[in-house]
C-alpha positions as CSV (number, residue, x, y, z in Angstrom):
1,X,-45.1,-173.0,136.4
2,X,-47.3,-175.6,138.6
3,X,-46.0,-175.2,141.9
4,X,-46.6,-177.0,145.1
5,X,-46.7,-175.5,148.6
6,X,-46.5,-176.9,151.7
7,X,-47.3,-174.9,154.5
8,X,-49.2,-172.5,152.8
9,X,-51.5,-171.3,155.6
10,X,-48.6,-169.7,157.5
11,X,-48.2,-165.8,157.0
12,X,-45.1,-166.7,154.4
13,X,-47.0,-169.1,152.6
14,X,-50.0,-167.0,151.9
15,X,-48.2,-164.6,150.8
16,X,-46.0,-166.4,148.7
17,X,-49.4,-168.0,147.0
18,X,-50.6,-164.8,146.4
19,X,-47.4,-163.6,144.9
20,X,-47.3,-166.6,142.9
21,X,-50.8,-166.2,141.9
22,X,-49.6,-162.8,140.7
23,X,-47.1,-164.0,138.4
24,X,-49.0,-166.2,137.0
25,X,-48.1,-169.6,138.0
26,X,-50.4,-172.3,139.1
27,X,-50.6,-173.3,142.8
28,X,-51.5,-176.5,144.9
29,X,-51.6,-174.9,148.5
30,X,-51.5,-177.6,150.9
31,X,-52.9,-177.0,154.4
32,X,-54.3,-179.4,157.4
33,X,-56.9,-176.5,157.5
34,X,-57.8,-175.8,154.0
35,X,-61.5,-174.1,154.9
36,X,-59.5,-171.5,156.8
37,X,-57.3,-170.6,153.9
38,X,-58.4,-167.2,152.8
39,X,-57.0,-166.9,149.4
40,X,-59.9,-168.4,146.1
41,X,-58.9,-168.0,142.6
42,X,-58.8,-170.2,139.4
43,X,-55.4,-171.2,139.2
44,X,-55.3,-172.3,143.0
45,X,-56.4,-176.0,144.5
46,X,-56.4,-175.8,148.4
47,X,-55.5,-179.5,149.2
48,X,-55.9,-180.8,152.2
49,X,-52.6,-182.8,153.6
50,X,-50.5,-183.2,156.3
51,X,-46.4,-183.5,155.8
52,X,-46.5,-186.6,158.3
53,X,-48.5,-188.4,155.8
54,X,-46.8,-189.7,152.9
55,X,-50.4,-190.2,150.9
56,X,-51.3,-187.0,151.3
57,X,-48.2,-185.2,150.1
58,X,-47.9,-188.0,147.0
59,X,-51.5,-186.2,146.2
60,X,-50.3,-183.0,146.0
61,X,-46.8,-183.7,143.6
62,X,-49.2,-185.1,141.0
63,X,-48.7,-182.7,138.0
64,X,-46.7,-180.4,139.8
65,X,-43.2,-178.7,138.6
66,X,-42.2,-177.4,141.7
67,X,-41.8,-178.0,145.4
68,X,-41.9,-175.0,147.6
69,X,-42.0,-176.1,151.8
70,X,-42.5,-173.6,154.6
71,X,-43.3,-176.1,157.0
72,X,-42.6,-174.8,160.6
73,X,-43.7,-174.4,163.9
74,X,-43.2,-171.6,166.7
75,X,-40.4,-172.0,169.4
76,X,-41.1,-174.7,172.1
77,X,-39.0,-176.5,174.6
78,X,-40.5,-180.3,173.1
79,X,-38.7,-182.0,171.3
80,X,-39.5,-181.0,167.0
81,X,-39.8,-183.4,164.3
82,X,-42.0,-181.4,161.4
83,X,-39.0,-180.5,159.8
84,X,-37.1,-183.6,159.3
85,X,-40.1,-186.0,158.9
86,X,-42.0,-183.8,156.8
87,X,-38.8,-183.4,154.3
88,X,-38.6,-187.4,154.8
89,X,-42.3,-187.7,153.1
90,X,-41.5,-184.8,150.4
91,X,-38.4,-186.0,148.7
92,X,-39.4,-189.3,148.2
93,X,-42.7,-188.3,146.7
94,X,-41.1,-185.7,144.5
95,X,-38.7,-188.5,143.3
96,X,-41.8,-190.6,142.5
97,X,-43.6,-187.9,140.8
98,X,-40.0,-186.7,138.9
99,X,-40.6,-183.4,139.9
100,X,-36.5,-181.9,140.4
101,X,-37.0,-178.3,141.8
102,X,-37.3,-177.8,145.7
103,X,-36.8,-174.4,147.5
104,X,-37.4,-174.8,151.0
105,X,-37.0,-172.3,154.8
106,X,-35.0,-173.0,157.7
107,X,-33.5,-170.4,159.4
108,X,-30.3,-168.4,159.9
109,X,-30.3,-170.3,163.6
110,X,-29.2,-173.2,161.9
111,X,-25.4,-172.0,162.1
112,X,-24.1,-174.3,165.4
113,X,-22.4,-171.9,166.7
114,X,-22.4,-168.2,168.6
115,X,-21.7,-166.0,165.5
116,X,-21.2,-161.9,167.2
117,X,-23.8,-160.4,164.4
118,X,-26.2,-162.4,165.5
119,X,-26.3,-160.0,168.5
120,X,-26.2,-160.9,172.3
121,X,-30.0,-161.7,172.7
122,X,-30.8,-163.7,169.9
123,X,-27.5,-165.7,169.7
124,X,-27.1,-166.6,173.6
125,X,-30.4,-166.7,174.9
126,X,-32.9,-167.2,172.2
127,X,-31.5,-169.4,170.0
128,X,-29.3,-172.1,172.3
129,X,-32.5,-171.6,174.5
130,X,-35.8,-171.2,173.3
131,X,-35.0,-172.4,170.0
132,X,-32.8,-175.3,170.9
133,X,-34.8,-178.0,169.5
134,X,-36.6,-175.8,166.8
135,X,-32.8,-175.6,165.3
136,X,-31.7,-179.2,165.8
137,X,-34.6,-180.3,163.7
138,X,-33.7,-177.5,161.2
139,X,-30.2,-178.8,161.2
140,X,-31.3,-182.7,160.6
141,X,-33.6,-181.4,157.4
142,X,-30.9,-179.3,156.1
143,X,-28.9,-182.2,156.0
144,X,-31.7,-184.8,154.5
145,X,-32.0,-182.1,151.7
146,X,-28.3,-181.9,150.5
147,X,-28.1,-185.3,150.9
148,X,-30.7,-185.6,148.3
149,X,-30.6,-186.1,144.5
150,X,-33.0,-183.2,144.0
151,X,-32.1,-179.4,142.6
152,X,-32.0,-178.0,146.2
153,X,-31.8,-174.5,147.3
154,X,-32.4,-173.8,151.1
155,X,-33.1,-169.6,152.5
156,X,-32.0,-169.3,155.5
157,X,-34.1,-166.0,157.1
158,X,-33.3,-164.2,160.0
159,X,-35.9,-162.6,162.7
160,X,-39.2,-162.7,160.5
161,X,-41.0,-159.0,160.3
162,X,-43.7,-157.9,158.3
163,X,-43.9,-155.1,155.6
164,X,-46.1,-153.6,153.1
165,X,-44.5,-154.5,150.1
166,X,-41.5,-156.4,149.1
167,X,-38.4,-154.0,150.1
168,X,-34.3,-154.5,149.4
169,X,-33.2,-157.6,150.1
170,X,-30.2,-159.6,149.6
171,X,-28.8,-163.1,149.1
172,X,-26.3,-164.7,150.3
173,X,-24.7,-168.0,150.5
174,X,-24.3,-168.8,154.5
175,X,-25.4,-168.2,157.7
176,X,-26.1,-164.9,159.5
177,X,-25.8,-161.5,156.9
178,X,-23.4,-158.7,157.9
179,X,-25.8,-155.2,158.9
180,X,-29.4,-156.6,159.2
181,X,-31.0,-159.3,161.6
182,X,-34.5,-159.1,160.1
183,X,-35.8,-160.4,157.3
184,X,-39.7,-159.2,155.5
185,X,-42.1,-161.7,155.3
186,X,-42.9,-160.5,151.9
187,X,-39.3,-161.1,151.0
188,X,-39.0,-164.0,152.2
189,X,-42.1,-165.2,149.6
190,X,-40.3,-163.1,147.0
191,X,-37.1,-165.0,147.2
192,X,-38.7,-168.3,147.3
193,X,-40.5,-167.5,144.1
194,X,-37.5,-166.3,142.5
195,X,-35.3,-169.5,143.5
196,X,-38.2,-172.0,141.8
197,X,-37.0,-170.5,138.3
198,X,-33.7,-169.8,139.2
199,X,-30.2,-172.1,139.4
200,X,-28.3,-169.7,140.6
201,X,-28.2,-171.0,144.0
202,X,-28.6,-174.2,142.8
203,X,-27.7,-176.8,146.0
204,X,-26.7,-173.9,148.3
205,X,-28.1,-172.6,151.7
206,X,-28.3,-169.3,151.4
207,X,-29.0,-166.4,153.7
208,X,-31.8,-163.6,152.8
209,X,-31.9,-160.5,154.9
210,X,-33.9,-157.1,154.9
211,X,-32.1,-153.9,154.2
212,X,-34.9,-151.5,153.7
């Protein structure tokens, strides 16, 4: 497939081009910072673009089959907007360009609400705390997305880890996944790839968690 990804110079997203790479497919990786993006091989363009500008991200749906965003930013008490806005620019420019597919990230913090296995820490402190604002952007994406026309499916990881290889992982549609708070990096790539040729989660949020 040709397969656009935004946010590729994150830890996910360069591992998800490389897997992609692997398989394959063809890759526009689009970065604000494409001279640091490590990763050079023929079926790659490194396009520079930012997800607040609606030119730039046109220029990278040209020709493309796929939309894949990891857009993000760490945990901060400011207000967030990356999310929302930068799904704002991509749907419109995927309708333009009729490209259908988008698999996107948010996280499992999205879920409004204390849930018990989220454990004490994350779900009282960290998450109506630190990541207050990180989430409410989450939440207003989430809700642009399935309020779209386009062939959505939305992972929803829990605390991001790394790991050699891609491990056991599961799927599942929801929030927070019953016997493991952690999800692999390299999992996380893996189950974005999957979704782009998949519909079986086809316009559902779905949780993806580490059992390994």
């Amino acid at each position: 497939m040709k397969m656009v990804i935004f946010g590729a110079n994150g830890p996910v997203g360069r591992l998800l081009t490389q897997q992609a790479l692997n398989e394959q497919h063809h890759v526009c990786a689009v970065t604000r910072h494409p001279d640091a993006f490590p990763i050079r091989h023929a079926r790659l363009t490194v396009a520079h673009g930012d997800v607040y500008d609606a030119a730039d991200v046109a220029r990278a749906m040209v020709g493309q089959e796929v939309v894949l965003s990891l857009v993000g930013v760490p945990y901060t008490l400011k207000p967030v907007s990356v999310y929302s806005q930068g799904m704002m620019q991509i749907i419109p420019a995927m309708q333009v360009a009729g490209i259908r597919r988008l698999v996107c990230v948010t996280s499992v913090g999205t879920y409004p609400h204390y849930d018990p296995r989220e454990g004490f820490i994350y779900g009282r402190i960290i998450k109506p705390l630190f990541g207050r604002t990180l989430y409410i952007d989450m939440r207003r994406m989430e809700k642009i997305v399935m309020q779209s026309d386009r062939d959505w499916t939305i992972l929803r990881p829990a605390q991001l880890v790394d790991s050699s290889a891609i491990t056991n992982y599961r799927l599942q549609e929801g929030f927070m996944m019953a016997g493991s708070h952690k999800t692999a990096r390299a999992d996380l790539a893996d189950g974005m790839l999957k979704q782009a040729s998949s519909d079986q989660y086809l316009h559902k949020a779905i949780a993806i968690a580490t059992f390994a």
